[in-house]
C-alpha positions as CSV (number, residue, x, y, z in Angstrom):
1,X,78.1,84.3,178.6
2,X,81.5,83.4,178.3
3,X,82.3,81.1,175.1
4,X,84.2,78.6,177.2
5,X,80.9,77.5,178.9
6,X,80.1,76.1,175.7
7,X,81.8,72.8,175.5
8,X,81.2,70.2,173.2
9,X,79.0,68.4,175.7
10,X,76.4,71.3,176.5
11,X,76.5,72.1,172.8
12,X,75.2,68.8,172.3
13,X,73.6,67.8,175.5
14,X,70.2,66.1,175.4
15,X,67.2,68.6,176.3
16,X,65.8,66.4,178.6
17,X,69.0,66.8,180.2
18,X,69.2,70.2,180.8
19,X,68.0,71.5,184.6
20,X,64.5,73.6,184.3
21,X,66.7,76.5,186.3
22,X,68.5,77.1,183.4
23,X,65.7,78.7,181.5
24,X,64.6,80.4,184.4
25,X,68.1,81.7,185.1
26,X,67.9,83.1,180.8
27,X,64.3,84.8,181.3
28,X,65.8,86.8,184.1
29,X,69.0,87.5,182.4
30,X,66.8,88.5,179.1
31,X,64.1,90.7,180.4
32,X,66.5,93.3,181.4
33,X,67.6,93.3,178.3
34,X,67.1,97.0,176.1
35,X,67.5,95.3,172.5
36,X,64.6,93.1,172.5
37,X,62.2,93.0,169.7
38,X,58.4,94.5,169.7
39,X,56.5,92.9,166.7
40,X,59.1,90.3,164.6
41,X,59.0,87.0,166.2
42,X,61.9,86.8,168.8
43,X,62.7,83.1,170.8
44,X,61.7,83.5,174.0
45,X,65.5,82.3,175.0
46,X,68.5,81.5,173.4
47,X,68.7,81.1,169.8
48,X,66.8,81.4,166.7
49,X,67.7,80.9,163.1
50,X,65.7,79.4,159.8
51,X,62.8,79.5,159.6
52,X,60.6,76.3,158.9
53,X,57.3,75.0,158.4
54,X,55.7,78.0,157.4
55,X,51.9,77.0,156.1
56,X,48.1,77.5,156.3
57,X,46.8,74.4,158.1
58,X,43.6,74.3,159.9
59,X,42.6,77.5,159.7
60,X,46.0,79.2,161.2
61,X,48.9,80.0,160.3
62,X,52.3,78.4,161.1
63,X,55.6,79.0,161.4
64,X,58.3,76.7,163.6
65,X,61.9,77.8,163.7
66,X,65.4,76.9,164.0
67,X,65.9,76.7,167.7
68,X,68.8,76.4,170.9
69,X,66.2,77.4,174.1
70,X,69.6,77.6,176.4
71,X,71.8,80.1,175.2
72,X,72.7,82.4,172.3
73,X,74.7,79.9,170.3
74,X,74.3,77.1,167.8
75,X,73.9,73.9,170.0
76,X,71.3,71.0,169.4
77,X,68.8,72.7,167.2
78,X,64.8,71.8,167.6
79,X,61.8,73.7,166.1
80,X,59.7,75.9,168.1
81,X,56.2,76.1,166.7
82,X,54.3,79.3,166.4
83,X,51.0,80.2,164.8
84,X,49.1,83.1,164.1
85,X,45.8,84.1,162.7
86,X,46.4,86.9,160.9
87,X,50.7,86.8,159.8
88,X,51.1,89.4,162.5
89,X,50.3,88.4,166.1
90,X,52.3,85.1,166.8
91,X,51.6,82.8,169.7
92,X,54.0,80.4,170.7
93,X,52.5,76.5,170.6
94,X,54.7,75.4,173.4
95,X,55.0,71.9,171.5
96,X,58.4,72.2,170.2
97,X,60.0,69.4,168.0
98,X,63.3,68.5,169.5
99,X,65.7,66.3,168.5
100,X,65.2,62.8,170.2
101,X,65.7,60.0,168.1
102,X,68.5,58.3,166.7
103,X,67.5,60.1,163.1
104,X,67.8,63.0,164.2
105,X,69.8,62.7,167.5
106,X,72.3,65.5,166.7
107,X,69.8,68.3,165.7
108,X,66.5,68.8,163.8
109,X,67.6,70.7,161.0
110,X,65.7,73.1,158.2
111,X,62.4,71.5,156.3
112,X,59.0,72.8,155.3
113,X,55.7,71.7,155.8
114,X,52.5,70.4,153.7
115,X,48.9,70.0,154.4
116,X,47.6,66.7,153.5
117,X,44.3,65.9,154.6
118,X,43.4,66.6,158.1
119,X,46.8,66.7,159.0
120,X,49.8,68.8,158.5
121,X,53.1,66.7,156.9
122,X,56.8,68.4,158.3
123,X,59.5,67.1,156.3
124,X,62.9,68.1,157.5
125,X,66.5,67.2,157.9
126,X,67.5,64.9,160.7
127,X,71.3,65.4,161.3
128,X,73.2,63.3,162.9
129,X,77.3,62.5,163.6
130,X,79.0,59.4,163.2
131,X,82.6,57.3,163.4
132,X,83.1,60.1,166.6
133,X,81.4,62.8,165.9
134,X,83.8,62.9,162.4
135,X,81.5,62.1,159.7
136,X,77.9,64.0,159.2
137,X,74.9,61.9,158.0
138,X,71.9,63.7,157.5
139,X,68.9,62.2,157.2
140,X,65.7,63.2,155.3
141,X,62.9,62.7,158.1
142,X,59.4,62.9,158.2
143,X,56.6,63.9,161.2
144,X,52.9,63.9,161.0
145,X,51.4,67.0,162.7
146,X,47.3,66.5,163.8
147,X,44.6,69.4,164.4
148,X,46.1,69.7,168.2
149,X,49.7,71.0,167.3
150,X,50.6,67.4,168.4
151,X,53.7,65.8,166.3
152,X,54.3,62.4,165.8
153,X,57.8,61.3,163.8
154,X,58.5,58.8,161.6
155,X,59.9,55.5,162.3
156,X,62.7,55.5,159.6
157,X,63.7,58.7,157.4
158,X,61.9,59.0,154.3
159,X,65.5,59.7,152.7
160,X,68.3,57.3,154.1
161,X,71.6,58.6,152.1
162,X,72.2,61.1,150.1
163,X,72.0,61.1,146.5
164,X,75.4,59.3,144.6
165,X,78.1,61.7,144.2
166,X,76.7,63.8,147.3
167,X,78.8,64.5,150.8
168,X,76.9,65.0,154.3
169,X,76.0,68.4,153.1
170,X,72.4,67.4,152.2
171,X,69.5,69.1,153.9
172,X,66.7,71.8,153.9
173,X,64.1,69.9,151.9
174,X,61.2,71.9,150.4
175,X,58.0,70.0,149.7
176,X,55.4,71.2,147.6
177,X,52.7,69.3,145.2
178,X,52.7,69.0,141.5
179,X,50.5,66.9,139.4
180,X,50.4,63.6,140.7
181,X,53.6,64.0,142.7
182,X,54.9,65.2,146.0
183,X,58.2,67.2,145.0
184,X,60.9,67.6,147.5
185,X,63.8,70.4,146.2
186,X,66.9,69.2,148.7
187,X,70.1,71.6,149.2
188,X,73.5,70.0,148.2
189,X,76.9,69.6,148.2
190,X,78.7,67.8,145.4
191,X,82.0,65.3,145.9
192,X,83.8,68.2,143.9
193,X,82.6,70.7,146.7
194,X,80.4,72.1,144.0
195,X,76.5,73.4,145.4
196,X,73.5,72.2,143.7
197,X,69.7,71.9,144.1
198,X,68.9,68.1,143.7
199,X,65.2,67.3,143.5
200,X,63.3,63.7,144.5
201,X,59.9,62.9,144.0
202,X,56.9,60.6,145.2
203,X,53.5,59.7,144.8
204,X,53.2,59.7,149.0
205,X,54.5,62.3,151.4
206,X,55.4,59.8,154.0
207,X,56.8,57.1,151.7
208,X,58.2,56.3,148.5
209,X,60.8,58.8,148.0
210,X,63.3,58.2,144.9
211,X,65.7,60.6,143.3
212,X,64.2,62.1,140.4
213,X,66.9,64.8,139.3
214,X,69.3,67.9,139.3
215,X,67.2,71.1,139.0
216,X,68.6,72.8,135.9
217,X,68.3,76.5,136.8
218,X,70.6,78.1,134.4
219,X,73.4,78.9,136.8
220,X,76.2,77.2,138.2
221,X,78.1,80.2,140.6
222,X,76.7,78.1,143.3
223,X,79.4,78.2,145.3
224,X,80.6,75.2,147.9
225,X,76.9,74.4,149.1
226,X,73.5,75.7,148.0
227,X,71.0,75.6,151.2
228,X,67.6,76.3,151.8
229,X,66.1,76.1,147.8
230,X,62.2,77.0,147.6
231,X,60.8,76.8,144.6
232,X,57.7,79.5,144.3
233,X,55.6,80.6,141.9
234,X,54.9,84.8,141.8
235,X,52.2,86.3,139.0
236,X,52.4,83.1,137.5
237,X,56.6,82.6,136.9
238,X,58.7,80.3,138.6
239,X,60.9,81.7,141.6
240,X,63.7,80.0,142.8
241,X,65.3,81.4,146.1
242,X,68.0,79.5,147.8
243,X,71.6,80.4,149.6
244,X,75.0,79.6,147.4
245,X,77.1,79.7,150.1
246,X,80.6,80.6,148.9
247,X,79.3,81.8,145.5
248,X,82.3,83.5,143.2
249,X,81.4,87.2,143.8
250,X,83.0,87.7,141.0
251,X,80.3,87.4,139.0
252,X,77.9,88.0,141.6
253,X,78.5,90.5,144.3
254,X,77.0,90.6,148.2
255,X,79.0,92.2,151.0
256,X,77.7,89.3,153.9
257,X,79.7,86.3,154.7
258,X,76.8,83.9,152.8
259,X,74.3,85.4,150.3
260,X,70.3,84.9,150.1
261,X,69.7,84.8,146.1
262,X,66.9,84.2,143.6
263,X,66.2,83.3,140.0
264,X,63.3,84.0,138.5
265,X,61.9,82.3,135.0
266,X,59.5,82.3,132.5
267,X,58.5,78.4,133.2
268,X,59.9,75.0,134.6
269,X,59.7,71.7,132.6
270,X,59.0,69.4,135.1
271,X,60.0,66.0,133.1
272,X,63.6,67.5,132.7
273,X,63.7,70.0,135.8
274,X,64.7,72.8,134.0
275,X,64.0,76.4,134.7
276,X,63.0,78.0,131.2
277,X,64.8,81.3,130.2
278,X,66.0,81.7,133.8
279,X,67.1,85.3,135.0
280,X,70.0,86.1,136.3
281,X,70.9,85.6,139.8
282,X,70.2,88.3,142.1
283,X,70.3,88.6,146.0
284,X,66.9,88.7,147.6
285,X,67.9,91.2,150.7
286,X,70.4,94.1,150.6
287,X,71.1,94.8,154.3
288,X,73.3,93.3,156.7
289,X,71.1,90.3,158.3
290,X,69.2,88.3,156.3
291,X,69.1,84.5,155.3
292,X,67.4,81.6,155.3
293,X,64.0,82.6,153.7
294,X,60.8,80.7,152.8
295,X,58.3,81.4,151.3
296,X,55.1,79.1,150.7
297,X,52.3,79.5,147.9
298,X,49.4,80.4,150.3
299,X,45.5,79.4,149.9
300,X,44.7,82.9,149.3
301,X,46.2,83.4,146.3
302,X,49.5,85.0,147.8
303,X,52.9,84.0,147.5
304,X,54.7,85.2,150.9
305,X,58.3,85.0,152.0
306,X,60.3,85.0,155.5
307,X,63.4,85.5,156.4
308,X,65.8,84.2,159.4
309,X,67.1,88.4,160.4
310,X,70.9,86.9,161.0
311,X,73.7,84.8,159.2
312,X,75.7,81.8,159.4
313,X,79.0,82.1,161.4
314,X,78.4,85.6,162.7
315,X,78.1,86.3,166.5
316,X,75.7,89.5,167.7
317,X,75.9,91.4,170.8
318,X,72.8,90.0,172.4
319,X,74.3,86.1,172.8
320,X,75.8,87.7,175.6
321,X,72.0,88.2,177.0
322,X,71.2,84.8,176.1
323,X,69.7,85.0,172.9
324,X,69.9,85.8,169.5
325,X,68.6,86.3,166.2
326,X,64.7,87.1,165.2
327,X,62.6,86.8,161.4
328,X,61.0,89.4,159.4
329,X,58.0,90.9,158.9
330,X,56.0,88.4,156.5
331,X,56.2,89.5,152.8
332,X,53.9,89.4,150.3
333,X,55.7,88.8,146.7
334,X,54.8,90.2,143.0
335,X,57.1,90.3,140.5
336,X,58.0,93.9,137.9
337,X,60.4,93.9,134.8
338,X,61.2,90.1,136.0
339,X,62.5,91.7,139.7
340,X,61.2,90.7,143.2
341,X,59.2,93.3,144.6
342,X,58.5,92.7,148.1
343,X,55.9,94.3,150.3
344,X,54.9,93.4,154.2
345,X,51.7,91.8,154.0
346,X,48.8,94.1,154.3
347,X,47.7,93.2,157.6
348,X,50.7,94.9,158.9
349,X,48.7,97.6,159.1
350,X,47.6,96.4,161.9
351,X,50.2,97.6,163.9
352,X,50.1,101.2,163.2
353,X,49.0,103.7,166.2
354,X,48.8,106.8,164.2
355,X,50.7,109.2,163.4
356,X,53.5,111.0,165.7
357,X,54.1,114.6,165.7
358,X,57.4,115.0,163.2
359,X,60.0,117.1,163.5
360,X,63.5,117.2,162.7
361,X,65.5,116.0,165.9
362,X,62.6,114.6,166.9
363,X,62.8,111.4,169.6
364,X,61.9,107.9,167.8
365,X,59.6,105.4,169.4
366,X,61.5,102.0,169.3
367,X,58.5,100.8,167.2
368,X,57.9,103.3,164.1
369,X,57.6,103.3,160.9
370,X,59.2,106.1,159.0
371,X,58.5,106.8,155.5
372,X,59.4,109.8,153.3
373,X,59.9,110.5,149.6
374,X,63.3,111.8,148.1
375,X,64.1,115.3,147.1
376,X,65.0,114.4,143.2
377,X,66.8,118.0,143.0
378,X,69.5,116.9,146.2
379,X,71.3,114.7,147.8
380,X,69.3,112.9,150.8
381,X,69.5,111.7,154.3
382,X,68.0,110.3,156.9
383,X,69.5,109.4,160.4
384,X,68.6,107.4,163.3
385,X,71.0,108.3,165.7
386,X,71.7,106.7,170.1
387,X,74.9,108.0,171.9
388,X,77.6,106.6,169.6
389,X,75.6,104.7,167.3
390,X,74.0,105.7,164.3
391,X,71.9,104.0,161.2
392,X,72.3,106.2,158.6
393,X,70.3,106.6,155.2
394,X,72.3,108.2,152.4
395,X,71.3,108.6,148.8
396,X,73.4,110.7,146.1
397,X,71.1,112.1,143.7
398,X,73.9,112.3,140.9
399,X,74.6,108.4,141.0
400,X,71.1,107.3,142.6
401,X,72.8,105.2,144.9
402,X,71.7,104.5,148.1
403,X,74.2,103.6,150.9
404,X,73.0,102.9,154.5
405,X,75.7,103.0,157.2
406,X,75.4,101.2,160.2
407,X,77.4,102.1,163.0
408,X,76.9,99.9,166.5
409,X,77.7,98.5,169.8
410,X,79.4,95.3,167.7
411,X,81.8,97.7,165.5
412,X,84.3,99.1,167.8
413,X,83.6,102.7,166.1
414,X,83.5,101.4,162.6
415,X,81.1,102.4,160.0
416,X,79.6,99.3,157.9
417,X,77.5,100.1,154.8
418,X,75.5,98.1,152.0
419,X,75.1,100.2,149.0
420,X,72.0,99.6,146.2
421,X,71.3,101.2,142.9
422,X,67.7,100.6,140.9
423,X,69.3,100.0,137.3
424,X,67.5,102.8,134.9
425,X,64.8,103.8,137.8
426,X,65.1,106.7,140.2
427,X,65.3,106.3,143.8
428,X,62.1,107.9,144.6
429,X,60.4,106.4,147.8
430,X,61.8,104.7,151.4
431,X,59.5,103.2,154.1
432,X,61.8,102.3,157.0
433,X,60.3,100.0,159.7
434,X,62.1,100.4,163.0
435,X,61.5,97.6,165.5
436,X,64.0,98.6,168.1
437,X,67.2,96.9,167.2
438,X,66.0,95.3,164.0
439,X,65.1,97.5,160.8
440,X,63.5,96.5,157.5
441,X,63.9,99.4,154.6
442,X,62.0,99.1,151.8
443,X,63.1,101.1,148.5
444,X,60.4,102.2,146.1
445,X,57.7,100.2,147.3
446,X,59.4,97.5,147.6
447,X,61.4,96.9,144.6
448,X,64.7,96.5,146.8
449,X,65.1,95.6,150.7
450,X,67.5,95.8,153.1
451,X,67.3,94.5,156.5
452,X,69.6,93.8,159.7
453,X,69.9,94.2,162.9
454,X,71.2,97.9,165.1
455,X,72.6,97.5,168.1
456,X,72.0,100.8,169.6
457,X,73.7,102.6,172.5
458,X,71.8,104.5,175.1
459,X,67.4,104.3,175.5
460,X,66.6,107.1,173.0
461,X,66.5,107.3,169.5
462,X,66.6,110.6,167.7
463,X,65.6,111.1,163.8
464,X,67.4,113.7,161.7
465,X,67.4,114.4,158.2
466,X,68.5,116.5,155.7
467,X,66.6,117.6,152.1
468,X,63.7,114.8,151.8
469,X,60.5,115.2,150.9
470,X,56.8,114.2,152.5
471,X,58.3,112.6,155.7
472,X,55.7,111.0,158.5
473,X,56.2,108.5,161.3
474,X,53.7,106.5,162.0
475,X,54.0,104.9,166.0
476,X,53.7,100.9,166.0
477,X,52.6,99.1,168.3
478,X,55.2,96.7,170.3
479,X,53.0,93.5,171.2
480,X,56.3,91.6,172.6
481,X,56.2,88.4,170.6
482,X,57.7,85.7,172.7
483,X,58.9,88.1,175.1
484,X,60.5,86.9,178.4
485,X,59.6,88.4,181.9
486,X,61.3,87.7,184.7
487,X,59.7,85.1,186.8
């Protein structure tokens, strides 16, 4: 759609406000689209970003996310709330959260979610514009979710101002239990433009909340703001994932416009909030598109993590369809030599179809999953090629670095790579889930990631590859989560 459309006032128009036609007018527009998505969650129009909520409540699963229903830009943001029963098949609630108060007038922004009793608690960041639309005031806001999916808000924020020494740049709060105390880790921006993780505390989810402290976490190459902290523990350490926005890459390099990092530690002291022996920091995601992530401590035992498959201040070719944006696969977390290892939850599995015959040149199924080992004697690849467009797998045996290239609609002809190397270990292993325009490659077993999106030309996808070892594909199944049809 043509950027002009989005003025100020339908950027920030009330949803009540908007005509019913104009969703209509977006499912038709979108279901002829070729780029949609099979089995990530997708919005069913418009945008998506963060993802929120994500918890176990009532025997389900939940996830909300980051949401503009009437176009592929950022506008007044809502949640949409989706559940699931097994971290695979998501159904939409159709009881969004939208932004209808005068704490949160101007958008419901990123938060988490707790179980507390029978009911589910979403804390989250109201945002809202003052003195003409010039100064930002975000709000810490609270909602009270029952066994129905019903949501009920608040009357006043649970956290009126930010902290002393804070700007408007205050938001994303995670809330998670501790002892006697509700902890809330909050995303901020100092007076000296400086990011930081600030923490608050109470002895009540929906009341009570005081500053408590600055997390400590070893590290100050936070950049200008530090957004969406979690604090998670993995095999028994402390986790700390979170997105320095503006961080000196210097000293820590990414290739994206904002990075996705982590810390990991050997304890936290929770009287001084400090992280104990804290590693260094290291991104969380490789590839081209991913931010945003949360991760909750699950019931079972499992610490899983998911990811917003996009970034901050970047435009895709699909606005143009009227939407944009997706989240990964859920991932289960463990931790080796003090590194991340990520895997996609095992009931994944799920989706597989069997295998597909495999041959070089062969035509790819939108939804596949292609795994191989590496020829430790060569140099590698693997291609996924459409008309023009390729997404490319490279890996030089001498340096055992792996580049992917990614060439798409979105480039003009130009090749973009992201480029990983595994410190003292050997690239050995790559399992490369295709979902049609979105990809998720993970590097011996998991130990590095790299996601994004691929914008493909044409409606076939041919594999190629030259040296590797042990290759399969394995057909998925496309179960259209949030898909739109034309009505």
């Amino acid at each position: 759609m043509d950027k002009s459309y989005w003025n100020t006032e339908r950027l920030n128009r009330l949803y009540k406000d908007w005509p019913a036609e104009r969703i209509t007018e977006l499912k038709v527009q979108i279901a002829k689209s070729n780029w949609r998505l099979g089995y990530h969650i997708q919005t069913e129009t418009g945008l998506l970003n963060d993802p929120n909520g994500f918890s176990y409540f009532n025997g389900q699963w939940h996830m909300f996310f980051q949401a503009f229903p009437f176009g592929g830009t950022h506008g007044l943001k809502s949640w949409t709330h989706m559940v699931s029963d097994d971290l695979v098949h998501w159904k939409n609630t159709d009881k969004p959260m939208v932004p209808d108060t005068k704490y949160d007038r101007h958008g419901c922004y990123s938060g988490s979610a707790i179980p507390v009793g029978d009911k589910l608690f979403l804390m989250y960041t109201g945002n809202v514009w003052e003195k003409m639309n010039e100064v930002r005031h975000p709000y810490q806001d609270g909602a009270w979710m029952d066994k129905d999916n019903n949501i009920t808000k608040l009357s006043e924020p649970l956290i009126a101002n930010p902290p002393k020494g804070v700007t408007g740049h205050f938001r994303d709060p995670q809330v998670i239990k501790h002892g006697d105390y509700y902890y809330a880790f909050i995303g901020a921006q100092t007076t000296e433009e400086k990011g930081e993780v600030v923490a608050y505390r109470s002895k009540a989810v929906d009341h009570g909340w005081e500053f408590y402290s600055k997390l400590d976490i070893g590290n100050d190459n936070l950049g200008y703001m530090a957004e969406c902290p979690n604090l998670l523990f993995v095999d028994g350490h402390p986790v700390l994932t979170f997105c320095p926005q503006g961080a000196d890459k210097s000293s820590f390099k990414y290739d994206n416009v904002h990075p996705n990092a982590y810390i990991v530690a050997d304890d936290i002291n929770w009287e001084t909030m400090k992280l104990i022996n804290p590693s260094k920091m290291r991104q969380l995601d490789d590839g081209f598109d991913f931010y945003a992530a949360q991760g909750i401590n699950a019931p079972d035992g499992r610490t899983l993590i998911c990811g917003w498959l996009g970034l901050p201040d970047t435009t895709y070719p699909s606005d143009d369809e009227g939407w944009e944006g997706g989240l990964s696969m859920i991932r289960e977390l463990s931790l080796s030599d003090n590194y991340l290892v990520q895997r996609p939850v095992k009931e994944t599995k799920s989706l597989e179809l069997g295998s597909a015959d495999t041959f070089n040149g062969m035509e790819l199924g939108k939804q596949s999953l292609v795994k191989f080992r590496t020829n430790p004697e060569a140099d590698n690849q693997v291609a996924i090629t459409a008309g023009n467009t390729h997404l490319v797998i490279d890996i030089d045996n001498d340096s055992q670095k792996l580049t992917l290239h990614r060439k798409d609609v979105e480039n003009g002809g130009k090749d973009e790579t992201r480029s990983i190397r595994l410190n003292s270990n050997k690239i050995e292993s790559c399992e490369l889930y295709l979902d049609n325009t979105v990809f998720e490659l993970y590097i011996n077993g998991g130990f590095k990631t790299m996601t994004g999106f691929f914008f493909h030309e044409g409606n076939h996808l041919n594999l190629n590859w030259t040296e590797v070892e042990d290759i399969e594909v394995t057909k998925l199944a496309n179960i259209d989560i949030n898909g739109s049809e034309e009505e």
